[in-house]
ZAPA-458191 format. One line per 10 residues: their letters; for each residue z negated, x negated, y negated of C-alpha. Coordinates in steps of 0.5 Angstrom, whole numbers. Example, Ala and Ser with C-alpha at 12.3 -4.5 7.8 and 13.67 -1.06 7.14 Angstrom:
BEGIN
AS = -16 -25 9  -14 -27 2
This chain:
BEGIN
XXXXXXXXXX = 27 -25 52  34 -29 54  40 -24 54  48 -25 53  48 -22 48  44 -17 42  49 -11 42  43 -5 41  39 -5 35  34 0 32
XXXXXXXXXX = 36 4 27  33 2 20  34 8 17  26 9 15  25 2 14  27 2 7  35 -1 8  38 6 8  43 4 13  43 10 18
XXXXXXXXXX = 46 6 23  46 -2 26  52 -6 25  51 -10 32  57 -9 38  59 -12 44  64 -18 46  69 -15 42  68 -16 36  66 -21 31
XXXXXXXXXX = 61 -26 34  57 -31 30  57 -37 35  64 -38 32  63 -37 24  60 -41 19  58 -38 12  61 -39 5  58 -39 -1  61 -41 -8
XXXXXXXXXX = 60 -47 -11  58 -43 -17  53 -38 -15  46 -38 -17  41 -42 -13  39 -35 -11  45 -34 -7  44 -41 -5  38 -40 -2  39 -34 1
XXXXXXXXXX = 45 -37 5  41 -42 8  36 -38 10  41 -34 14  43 -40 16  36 -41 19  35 -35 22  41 -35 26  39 -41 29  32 -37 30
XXXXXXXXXX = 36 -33 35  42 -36 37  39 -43 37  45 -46 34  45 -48 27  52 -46 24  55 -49 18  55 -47 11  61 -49 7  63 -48 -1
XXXXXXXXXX = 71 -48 0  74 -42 4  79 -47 7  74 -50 11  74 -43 15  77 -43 21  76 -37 24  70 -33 23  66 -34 17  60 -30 13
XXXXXXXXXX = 62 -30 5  56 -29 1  56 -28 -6  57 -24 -12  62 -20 -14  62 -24 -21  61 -31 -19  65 -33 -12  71 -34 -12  74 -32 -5
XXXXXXXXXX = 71 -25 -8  74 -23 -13  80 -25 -10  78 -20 -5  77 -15 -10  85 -17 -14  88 -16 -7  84 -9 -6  82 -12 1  74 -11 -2
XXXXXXXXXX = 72 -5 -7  67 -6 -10  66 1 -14  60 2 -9  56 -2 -12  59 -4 -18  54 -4 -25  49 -2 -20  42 -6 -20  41 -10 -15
XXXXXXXXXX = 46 -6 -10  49 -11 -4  55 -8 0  56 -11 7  64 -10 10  67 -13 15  75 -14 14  81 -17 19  84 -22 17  81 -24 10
XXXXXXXXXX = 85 -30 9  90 -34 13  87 -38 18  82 -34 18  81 -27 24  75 -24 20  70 -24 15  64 -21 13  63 -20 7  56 -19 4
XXXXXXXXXX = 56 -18 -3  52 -17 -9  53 -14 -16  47 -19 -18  44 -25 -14  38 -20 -11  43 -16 -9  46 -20 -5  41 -24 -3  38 -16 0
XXXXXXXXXX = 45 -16 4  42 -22 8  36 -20 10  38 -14 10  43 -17 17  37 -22 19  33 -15 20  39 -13 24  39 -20 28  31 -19 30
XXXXXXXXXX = 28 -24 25  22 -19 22  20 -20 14  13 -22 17  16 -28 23  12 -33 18  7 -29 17  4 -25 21  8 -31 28  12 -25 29
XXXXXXXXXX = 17 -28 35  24 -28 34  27 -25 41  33 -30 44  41 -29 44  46 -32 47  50 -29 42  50 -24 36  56 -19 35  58 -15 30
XXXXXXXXXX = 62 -9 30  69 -9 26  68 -3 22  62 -4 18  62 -1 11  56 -1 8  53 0 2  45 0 -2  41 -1 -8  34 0 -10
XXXXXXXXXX = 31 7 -13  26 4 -17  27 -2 -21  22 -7 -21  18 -7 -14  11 -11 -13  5 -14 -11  0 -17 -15  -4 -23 -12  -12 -22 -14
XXXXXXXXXX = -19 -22 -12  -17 -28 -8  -23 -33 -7  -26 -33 -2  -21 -33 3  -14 -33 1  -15 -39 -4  -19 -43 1  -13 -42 6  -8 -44 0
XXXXXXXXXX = -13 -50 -2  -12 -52 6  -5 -52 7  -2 -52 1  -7 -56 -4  -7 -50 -8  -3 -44 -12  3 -49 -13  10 -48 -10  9 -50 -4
XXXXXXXXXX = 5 -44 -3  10 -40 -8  16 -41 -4  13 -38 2  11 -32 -2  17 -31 -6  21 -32 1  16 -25 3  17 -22 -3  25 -22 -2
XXXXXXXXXX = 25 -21 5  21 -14 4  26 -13 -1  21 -13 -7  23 -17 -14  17 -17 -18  10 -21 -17  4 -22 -21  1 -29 -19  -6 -30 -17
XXXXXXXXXX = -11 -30 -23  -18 -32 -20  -19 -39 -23  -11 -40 -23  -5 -40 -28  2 -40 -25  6 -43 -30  0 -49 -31  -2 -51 -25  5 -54 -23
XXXXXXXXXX = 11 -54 -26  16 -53 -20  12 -46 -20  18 -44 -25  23 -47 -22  22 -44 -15  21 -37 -17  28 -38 -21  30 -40 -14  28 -35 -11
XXXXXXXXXX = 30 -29 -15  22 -26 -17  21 -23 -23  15 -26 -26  8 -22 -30  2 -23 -30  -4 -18 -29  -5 -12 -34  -11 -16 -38  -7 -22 -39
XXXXXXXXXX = -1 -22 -45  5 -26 -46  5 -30 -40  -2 -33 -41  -7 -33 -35  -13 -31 -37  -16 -37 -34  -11 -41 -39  -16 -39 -45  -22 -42 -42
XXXXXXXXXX = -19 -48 -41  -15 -49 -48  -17 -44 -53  -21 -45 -57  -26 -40 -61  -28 -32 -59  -23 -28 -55  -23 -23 -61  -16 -21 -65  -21 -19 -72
XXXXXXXXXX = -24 -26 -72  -19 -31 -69  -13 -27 -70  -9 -34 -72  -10 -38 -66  -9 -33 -60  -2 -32 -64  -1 -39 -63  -4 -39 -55  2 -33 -54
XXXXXXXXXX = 6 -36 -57  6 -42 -53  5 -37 -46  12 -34 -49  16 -41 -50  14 -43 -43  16 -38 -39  24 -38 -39  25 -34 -32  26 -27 -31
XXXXXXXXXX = 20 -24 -33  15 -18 -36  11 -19 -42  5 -16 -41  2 -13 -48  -4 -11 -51  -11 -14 -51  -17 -12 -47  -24 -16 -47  -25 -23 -45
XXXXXXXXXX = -25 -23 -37  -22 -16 -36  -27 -12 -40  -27 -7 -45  -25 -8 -51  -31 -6 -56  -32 1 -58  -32 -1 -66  -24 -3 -64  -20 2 -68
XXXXXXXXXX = -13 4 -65  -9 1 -71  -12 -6 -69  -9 -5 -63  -2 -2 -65  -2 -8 -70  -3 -13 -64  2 -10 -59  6 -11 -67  5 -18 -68
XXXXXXXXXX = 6 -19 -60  13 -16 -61  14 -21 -67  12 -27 -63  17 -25 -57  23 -24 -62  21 -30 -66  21 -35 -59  26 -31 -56  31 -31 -61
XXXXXXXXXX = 33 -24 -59  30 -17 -61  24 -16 -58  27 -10 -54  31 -14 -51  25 -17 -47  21 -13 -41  14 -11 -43  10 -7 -41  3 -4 -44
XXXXXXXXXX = -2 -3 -37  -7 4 -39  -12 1 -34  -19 4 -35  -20 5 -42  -14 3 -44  -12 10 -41  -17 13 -46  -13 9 -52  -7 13 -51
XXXXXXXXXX = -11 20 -50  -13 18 -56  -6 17 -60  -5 10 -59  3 9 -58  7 3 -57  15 2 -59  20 6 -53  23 1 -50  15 -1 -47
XXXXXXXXXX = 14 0 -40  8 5 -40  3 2 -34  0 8 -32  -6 6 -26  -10 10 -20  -17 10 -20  -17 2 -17  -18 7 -10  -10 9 -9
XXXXXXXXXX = -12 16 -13  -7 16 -19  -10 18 -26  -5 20 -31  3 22 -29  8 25 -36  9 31 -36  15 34 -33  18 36 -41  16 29 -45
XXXXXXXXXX = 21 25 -48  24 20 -43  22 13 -45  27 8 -45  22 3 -42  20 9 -38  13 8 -33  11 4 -27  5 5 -24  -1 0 -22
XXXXXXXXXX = -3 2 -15  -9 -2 -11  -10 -4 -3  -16 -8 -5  -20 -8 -11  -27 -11 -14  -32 -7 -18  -36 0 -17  -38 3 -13  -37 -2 -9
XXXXXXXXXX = -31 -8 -7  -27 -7 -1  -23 -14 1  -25 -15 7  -19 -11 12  -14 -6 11  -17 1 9  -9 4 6  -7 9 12  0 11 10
XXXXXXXXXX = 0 18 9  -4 18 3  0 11 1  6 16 1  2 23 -2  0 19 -9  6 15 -10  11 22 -8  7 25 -14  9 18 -18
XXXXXXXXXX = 17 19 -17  17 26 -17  14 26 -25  19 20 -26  15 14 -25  21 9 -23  21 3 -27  15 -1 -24  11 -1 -18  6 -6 -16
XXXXXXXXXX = 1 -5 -12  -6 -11 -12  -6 -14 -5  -12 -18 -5  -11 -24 0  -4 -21 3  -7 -21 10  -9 -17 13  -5 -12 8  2 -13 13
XXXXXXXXXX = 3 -6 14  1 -2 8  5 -8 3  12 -6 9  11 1 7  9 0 -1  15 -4 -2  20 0 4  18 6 -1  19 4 -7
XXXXXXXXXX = 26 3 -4  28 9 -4  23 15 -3  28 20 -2  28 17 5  22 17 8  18 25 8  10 26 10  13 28 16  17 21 18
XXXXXXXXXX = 11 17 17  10 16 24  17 15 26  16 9 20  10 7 24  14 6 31  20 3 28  15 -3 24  11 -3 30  18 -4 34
XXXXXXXXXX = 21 -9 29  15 -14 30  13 -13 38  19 -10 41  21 -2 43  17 -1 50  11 -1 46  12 2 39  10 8 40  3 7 42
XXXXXXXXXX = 2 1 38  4 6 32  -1 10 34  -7 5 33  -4 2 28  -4 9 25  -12 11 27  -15 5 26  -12 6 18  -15 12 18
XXXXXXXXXX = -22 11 21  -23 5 16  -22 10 10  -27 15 11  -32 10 9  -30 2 6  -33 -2 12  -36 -5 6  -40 2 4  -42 2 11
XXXXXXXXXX = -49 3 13  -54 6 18  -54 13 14  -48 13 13  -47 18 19  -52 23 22  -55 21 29  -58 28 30  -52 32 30  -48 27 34
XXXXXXXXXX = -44 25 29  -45 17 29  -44 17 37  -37 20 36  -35 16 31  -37 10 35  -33 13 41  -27 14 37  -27 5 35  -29 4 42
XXXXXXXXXX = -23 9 45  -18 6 40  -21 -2 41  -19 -1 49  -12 2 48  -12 -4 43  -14 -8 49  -10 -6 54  -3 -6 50  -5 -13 49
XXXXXXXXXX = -6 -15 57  1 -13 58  4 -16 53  8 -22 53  4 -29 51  10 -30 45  7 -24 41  -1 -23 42  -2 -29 36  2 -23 31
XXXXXXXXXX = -1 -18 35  -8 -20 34  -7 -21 27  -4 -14 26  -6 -10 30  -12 -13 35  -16 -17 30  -18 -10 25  -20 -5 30  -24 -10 34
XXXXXXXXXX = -28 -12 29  -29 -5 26  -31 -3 32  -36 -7 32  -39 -6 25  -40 0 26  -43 0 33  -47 -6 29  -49 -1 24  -51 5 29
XXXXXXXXXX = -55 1 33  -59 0 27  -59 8 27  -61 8 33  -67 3 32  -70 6 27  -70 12 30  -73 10 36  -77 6 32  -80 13 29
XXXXXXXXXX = -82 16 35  -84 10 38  -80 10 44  -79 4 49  -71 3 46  -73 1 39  -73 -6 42  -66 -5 46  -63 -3 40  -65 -8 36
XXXXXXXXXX = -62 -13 40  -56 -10 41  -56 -11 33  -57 -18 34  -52 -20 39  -47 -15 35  -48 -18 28  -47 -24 32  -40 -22 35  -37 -20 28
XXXXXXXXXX = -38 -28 26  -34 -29 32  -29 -25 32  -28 -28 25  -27 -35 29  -22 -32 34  -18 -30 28  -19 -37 24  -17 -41 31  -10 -37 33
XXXXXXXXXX = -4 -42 32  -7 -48 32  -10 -47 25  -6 -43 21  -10 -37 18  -17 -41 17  -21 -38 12  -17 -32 11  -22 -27 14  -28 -31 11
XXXXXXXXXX = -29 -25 6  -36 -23 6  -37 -15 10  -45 -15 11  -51 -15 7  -48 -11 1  -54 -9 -4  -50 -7 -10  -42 -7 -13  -41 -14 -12
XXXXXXXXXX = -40 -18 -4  -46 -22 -2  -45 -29 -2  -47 -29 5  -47 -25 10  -55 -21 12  -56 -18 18  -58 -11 16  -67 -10 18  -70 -8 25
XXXXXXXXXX = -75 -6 27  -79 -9 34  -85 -5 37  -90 -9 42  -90 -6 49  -96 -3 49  -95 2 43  -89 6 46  -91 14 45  -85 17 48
XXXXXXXXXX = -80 15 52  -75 21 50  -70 20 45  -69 26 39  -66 33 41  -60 34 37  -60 40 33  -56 46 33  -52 47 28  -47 53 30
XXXXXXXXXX = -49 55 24  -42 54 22  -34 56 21  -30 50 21  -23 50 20  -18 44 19  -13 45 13  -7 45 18  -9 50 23  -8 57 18
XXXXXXXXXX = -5 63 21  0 65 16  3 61 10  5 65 5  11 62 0  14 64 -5  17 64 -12  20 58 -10  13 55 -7  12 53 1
XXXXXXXXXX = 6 50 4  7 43 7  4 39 12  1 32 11  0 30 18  -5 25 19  -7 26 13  -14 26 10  -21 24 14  -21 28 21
XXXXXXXXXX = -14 31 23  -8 33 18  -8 36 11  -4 41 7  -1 42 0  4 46 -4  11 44 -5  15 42 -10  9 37 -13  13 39 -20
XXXXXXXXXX = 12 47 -18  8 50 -26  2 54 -24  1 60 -21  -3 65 -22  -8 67 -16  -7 74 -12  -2 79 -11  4 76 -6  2 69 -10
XXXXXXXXXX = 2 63 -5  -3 62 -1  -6 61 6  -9 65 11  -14 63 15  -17 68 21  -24 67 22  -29 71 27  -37 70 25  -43 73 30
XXXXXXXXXX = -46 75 23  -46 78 16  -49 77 9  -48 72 4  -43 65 6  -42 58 3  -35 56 4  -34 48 3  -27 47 1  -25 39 3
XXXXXXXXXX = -21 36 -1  -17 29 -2  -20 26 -8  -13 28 -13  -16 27 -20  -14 30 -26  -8 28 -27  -5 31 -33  -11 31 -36  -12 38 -37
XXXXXXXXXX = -19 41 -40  -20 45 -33  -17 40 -29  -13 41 -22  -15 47 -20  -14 53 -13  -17 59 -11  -20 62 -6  -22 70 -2  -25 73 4
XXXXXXXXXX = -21 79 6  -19 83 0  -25 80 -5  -21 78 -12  -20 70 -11  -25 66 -15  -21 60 -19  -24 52 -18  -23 46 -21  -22 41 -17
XXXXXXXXXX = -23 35 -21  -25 37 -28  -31 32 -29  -27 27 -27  -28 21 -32  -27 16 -27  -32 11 -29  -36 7 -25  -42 12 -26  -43 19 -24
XXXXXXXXXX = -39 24 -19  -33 20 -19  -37 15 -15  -39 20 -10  -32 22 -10  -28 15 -8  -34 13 -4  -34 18 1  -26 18 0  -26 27 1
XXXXXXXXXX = -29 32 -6  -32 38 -4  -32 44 -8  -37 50 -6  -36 57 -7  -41 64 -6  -38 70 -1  -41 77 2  -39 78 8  -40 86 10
XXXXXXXXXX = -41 85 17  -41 80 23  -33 80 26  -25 78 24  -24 76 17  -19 73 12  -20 67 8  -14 66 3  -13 60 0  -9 61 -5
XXXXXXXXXX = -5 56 -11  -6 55 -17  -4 48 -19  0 43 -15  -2 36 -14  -9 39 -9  -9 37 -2  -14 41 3  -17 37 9  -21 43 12
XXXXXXXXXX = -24 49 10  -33 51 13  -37 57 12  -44 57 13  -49 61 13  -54 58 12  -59 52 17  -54 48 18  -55 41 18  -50 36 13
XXXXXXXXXX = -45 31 17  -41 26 12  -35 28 16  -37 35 16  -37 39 21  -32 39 28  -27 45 28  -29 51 31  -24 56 30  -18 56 36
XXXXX = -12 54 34  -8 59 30  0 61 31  4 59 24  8 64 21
């Protein structure tokens, strides 16, 4: 890991920083060894902070600590000058020379411009700049140069290693300059016990600074700039007063969740308030318990505004929509009062989270400069986006998405089950529709959510830098910024499939029946996990000791463990039965469910000892033995059946039945794409629960009308028979996003028949009961539609746009007989050319 000097980089383009090329060099240029870094006496904290970290993470590669000075005579011959172009002074003499330019950058939020100069000052042979239009701006830059130096976001983290140099050069033409595309860019701590806050008690003695520091020092690296702490019991602001002071250091805009107003945890109530959480009844004392979060909170921050249920219910039905405007008002009144400033002048946002949502399709409105919160289903699937020709807001709209979530039909917090393509499908839909304020996503416990959170946040960076067709690239390029180039490749692919496999069903959801044993399906998914848990074990055997402990934590450690939970659940299958028929496996089985279920225990350990330590409890979320929604306080291995010897009827397993009574098709695999009336169909590659999904383009096209020389696919299909066929359309769960009386739809044909037009989502009420259920556990809606076929031979399915926002997965004809699979039948059809 030793070499004389770090002169390649890869190129970060796709990793959020917008640099299209890396600024490292040979011996010719500048080199770090004989610099020191300035930093103005009058800088904010921030920049302070982040000087010292650049500091560090020098010495992280190099091994030597260079020194940090606040006046510019100190400086000899090379010097790094950290700051902003309003407070340091070496700057703006700069700028009055016109050796520094700051127009790049200049009014722009959070913009950082990086340059290299000659000669900067007497004394002094060259200088790089690194520049901020505000504190983050500049604090950006610098992360942005320890990306550059080999130091990941994720080296404290995630133990990603720091490769060692003798020396960093840089090259002697840099010029570059960046800033964010949406404006507030978070992650909301959340569902945190057991594991995270058994970790923080731990390590940290709780959620006080300590802890925060190392979170806020994430956040910044990753290039995010706003958080909600975790709620669970806790309460930023009164369970240590130096939390404050370390978001301030650190430059982190502070909220809380979307049922927590003005400041106030929700768990503050419980411990000070005083009588019913009810505005009708107890209007004075919860004024006066605002009135204290505001006073209190004299960082940077968003107000949240609104008032749901005690503990994150429903508000009553009786509650009338006046009641809740006069809140909002009356909040608005205690913010101007304590601020002495108008109201407007302080963030806030209004979340429309479940029911709340409906409240505003009701006609509930807040005043303009209000954020408006919209929120997804709490399954990645976004439920409400503004109509392209609404009044723009000057609050605007921001977006709650979640990673991770607690409630129906079942909690998932145990591993990341986000695979990317989707990530980017839902959240390209929200900038598209002007959703540019806020994003935050909920994280759960942090880890295990590494990749999807780089991702989340490189996203809202700048989303018209990474297409649906760049994400493996972005995989590759993560996959080499934490373990290295040689082999970034096959660690994407893992990386990515292990995602994808985990979405189909939450491990949490899994049970024995959840995919079928007689068509062979439950055996194929269990040999996908083994095949990707050996690839993950045969990178781990030839990589270098210093990064198996990250890669275990980021790759190693999900794929083994769900490898096997579902081998663990099979066997159960297998149990029953062989159980049934009375074969002699039936006892096998249940053994290997005992030493399965027992094995998952000690996965869990191997992740609780790495580092000496340093991740106890994080993986301690209960996954096994779920009866309903909420986890399990333990976990319980699922029933077997044991038979004694002598009662053995068969020694022959079940036949699998034959189910080619079908014609399946992925999305992807049409044999003619018809586009027109400024509409193409686009690829969504990995995308969906089997193979790569499809969607027309641009997500804000207007509706078509089905027929004629309209958008559509084509699919060439060859069936052995005749007379009536179902075809299953698959679909991503997209919801009815503009709630519209007919929901999202498509249409669908054979051969020249007129196209029937379906709604994809028009039930959608996203409650916790009914069809959405259904939807979001089984990660896929299938709708179904009744066609003649004339005779056995070449046909023609046409799939043909209605609304944009519908993705397909896959396409399946069937005659009748043949039996159901979760991920429905295996593609049949060949390959088609594309035209």
């Amino acid at each position: 890991m030793k070499s004389n000097l770090l002169a390649v980089f890869l190129t970060l383009c796709l990793s959020g920083t917008g640099w299209a090329q890396g600024i490292l060099a040979d011996k010719s240029s500048f080199a770090i060894t004989s610099a020191v870094i300035y930093v103005d006496t009058s800088e904010t904290e921030l920049v302070k902070t982040a000087a010292m970290l650049l500091q560090q993470d020098i010495e992280l590669v190099i091994g030597k600590k260079i020194p940090i000075v606040t006046a510019i005579s100190q400086v000899r011959k090379n010097v790094i000058a950290i700051g902003t172009i309003q407070q340091s002074s070496f700057l703006k003499q700069l700028v009055s020379q016109k050796r520094l330019d700051p127009n790049a950058i200049d009014g722009k939020w959070e913009a950082s411009l990086i340059q290299t100069l000659n000669k900067p000052a007497p004394g002094i042979s060259q200088a790089l700049i690194v520049a901020g239009n505000d504190r983050r701006g500049a604090a950006y830059g610098v992360f942005d140069l320890s990306k550059q130096f080999g130091v990941s976001p994720w080296y404290w983290w995630a133990d990603v290693p720091v490769a060692k140099q003798n020396e960093i050069y840089i090259k002697s033409d840099v010029r570059i300059a960046d800033a964010p595309k949406v404006k507030y860019r978070g992650l909301f701590i959340n569902d945190e016990a057991p594991a995270l806050s058994g970790w923080t008690k731990e390590k940290f003695g709780g959620f006080n600074h300590n802890f925060y520091e190392k979170f806020f020092e994430l956040v910044l690296r990753l290039k995010g700039n706003y958080i909600w702490p975790a709620m669970w019991g806790n309460a930023f602001y009164a369970d240590d007063s130096l939390n404050i002071k370390a978001a301030d250091k650190y430059g982190i805009v502070i909220g809380t969740s979307h049922h927590e107003p003005l400041m106030r945890a929700h768990d503050e109530w419980r411990r000070y308030g005083s009588g019913p959480w009810n505005y009708e009844t107890n209007k004075n004392k919860l004024q006066q318990f605002w009135r204290d979060g505001i006073r209190r909170a004299t960082n940077e921050k968003i107000v949240s505004v609104g008032m749901r249920g005690d503990g994150d219910a429903p508000m009553s039905r009786e509650t009338a929509t006046a009641l809740l405007e006069q809140i909002v008002a009356d909040q608005r009144t205690i913010i101007s009062d304590v601020t002495g400033k108008p109201a407007a002048e302080t963030p806030q946002l209004w979340a429309l989270y479940k029911e709340v949502q409906d409240y505003y399709d009701q006609g509930i409105r807040v005043p303009d400069d209000v954020t408006l919160l919209l929120s997804d289903d709490n399954w990645g699937n976004l439920r409400k986006l503004p109509g392209l020709n609404e009044k723009p807001r000057k609050g605007g709209y921001g977006i709650y998405y979640h990673f991770d979530y607690v409630g129906g039909p079942r909690n998932y917090k145990w591993l990341n089950t986000n695979p990317l393509p989707r990530i980017w499908e839902q959240m390209h839909l929200a900038w598209e529709y002007k959703v540019r304020d806020i994003w935050i996503v909920n994280v759960g416990d942090i880890k295990p959510m590494e990749f999807p959170i780089s991702f989340f946040l490189d996203y809202a960076w700048d989303p018209e830098k990474i297409d649906a067709d760049q994400l493996q690239h972005y995989t590759e390029n993560w996959a080499a910024n934490q373990f290295g180039k040689q082999y970034a490749k096959e660690i994407a692919f893992l990386l990515a499939k292990y995602a994808k496999y985990n979405s189909r069903r939450k491990p949490e959801l899994l049970d024995a029946n959840t995919y079928t044993l007689r068509t062979g399906e439950w055996k194929m998914v269990v040999d996908e996990y083994t095949d990707l848990l050996k690839k993950a074990e045969n990178i781990n055997n030839v990589l270098p000791a210093a990064y198996k402990d990250a890669y275990f934590q980021l790759v190693l450690h999900p794929i083994k463990a769900c490898a096997n939970l579902n081998a663990m659940y099979y066997h159960v299958a297998l149990n029953k039965d062989a159980y049934l028929s009375g074969r002699k496996e039936t006892n096998m089985y249940a053994d290997q469910v005992k030493e399965l279920y027992a094995n998952d225990s000690l996965i869990t350990r191997q992740y609780h000892q790495l580092n000496s330590g340093k991740w106890n409890h994080l993986m301690s979320q209960t996954h096994i033995g779920y009866t309903y929604w909420q986890q399990p306080n333990q976990q319980k291995m699922p029933v077997v059946q044991y038979i004694p010897s002598d009662s053995i009827l068969s020694t022959t397993s079940t036949p699998v039945r034959d189910t080619k009574r079908s014609v399946a098709i992925s999305a992807d695999q049409y044999a003619q794409a018809i586009n027109n009336n400024g509409i193409t169909w686009k690829i969504l590659p990995d995308h969906g629960r089997t193979g790569s999904a499809i969607t027309p383009f641009p997500v804000t096209a207007s509706e078509q009308k089905p027929g004629g020389n309209s958008p559509r696919l084509q699919y060439d299909i060859v069936t052995d028979q005749e007379g009536t066929c179902t075809i299953n359309a698959y679909f991503s769960p997209t919801l009815n996003l503009f709630r519209d009386e007919n929901g999202l739809q498509y249409a669908i044909s054979v051969d020249d028949e007129l196209p029937q037009i379906i709604s994809l989502n028009k039930e959608d009420k996203t409650s916790d009961k009914g069809i959405w259920n259904k939807w979001v556990a089984e990660n896929i809606i299938i709708k179904s539609t009744t066609h003649e076929i004339a005779k056995a031979g070449k046909h023609t399915v046409k799939f043909w746009m209605v609304n944009p926002g519908v993705v397909l997965q896959k396409l399946v004809l069937d005659f009748g007989g043949s039996e159901q699979r979760y991920l429905g039948p295996e593609e049949t059809a060949a390959k088609n050319a594309k035209n």
